[in-house]
C-alpha positions in Angstrom: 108.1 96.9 103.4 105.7 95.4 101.0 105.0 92.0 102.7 104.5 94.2 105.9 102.1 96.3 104.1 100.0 92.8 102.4 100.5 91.2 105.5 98.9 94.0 107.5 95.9 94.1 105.1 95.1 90.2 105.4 95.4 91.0 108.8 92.9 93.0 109.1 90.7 90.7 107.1 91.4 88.1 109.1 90.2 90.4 112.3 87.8 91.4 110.7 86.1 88.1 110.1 86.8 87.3 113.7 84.8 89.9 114.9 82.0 89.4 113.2 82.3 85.4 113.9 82.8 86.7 117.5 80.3 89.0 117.9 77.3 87.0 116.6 78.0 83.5 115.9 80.5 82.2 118.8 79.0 84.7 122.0 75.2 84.9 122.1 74.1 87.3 124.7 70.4 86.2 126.4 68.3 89.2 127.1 67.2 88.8 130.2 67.2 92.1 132.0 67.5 90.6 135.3 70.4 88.1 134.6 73.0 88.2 132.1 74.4 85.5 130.3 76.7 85.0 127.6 76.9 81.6 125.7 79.9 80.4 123.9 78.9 78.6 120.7 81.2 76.4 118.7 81.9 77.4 114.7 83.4 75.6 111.9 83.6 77.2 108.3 82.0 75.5 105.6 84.1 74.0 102.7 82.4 76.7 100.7 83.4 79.5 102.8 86.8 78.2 102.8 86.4 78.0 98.8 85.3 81.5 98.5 88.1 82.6 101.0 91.0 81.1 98.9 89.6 81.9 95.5 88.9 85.5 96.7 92.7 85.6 97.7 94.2 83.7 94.7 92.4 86.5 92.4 93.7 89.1 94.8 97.3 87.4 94.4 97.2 87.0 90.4 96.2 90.5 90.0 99.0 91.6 91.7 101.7 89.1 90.2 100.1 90.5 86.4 100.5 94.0 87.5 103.9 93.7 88.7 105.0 91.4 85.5 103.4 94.2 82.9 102.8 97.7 84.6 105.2 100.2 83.8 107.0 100.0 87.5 110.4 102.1 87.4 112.7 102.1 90.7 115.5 104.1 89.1 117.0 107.2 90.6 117.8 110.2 89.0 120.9 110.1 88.6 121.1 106.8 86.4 122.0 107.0 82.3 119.6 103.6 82.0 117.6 103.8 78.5 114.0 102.4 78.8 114.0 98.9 76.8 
């Protein structure tokens, strides 16, 4: 359920992005009021966007990975006689 749940939320990053790429950079609408055209442009992501993207993840990943490794998490059920260490 977990890597449904992370994989939902990159996702909708991912979407999100795409929309805006979509939305202003690959379909340009001229404002001619008597014709309408839209015009499909090409993009490519920069080595720095890429950079920022993967570092922004990475950060995202160690965070979890530390908070996993030395939060407090407990899945035990009532009923068990486990001590704490």
């Amino acid at each position: 359920m977990r890597i449904l749940t992370c994989a939902l939320a990159v996702l909708g990053v991912v979407l999100t992005c795409w929309d805006y790429n979509f939305s202003s950079v690959i379909a340009s609408i001229t404002y001619d009021r008597f014709t309408l055209t839209v015009k499909l442009n090409s993009y490519i992501p920069t080595w720095q966007e890429f950079a920022i993207a993967s570092g922004l993840i990475s950060f995202w990943l160690l965070g979890f990975s530390l908070a996993a490794r030395f939060l407090p998490f407990s899945n035990q059920h009532a009923g068990d006689k486990h001590t704490p260490a």
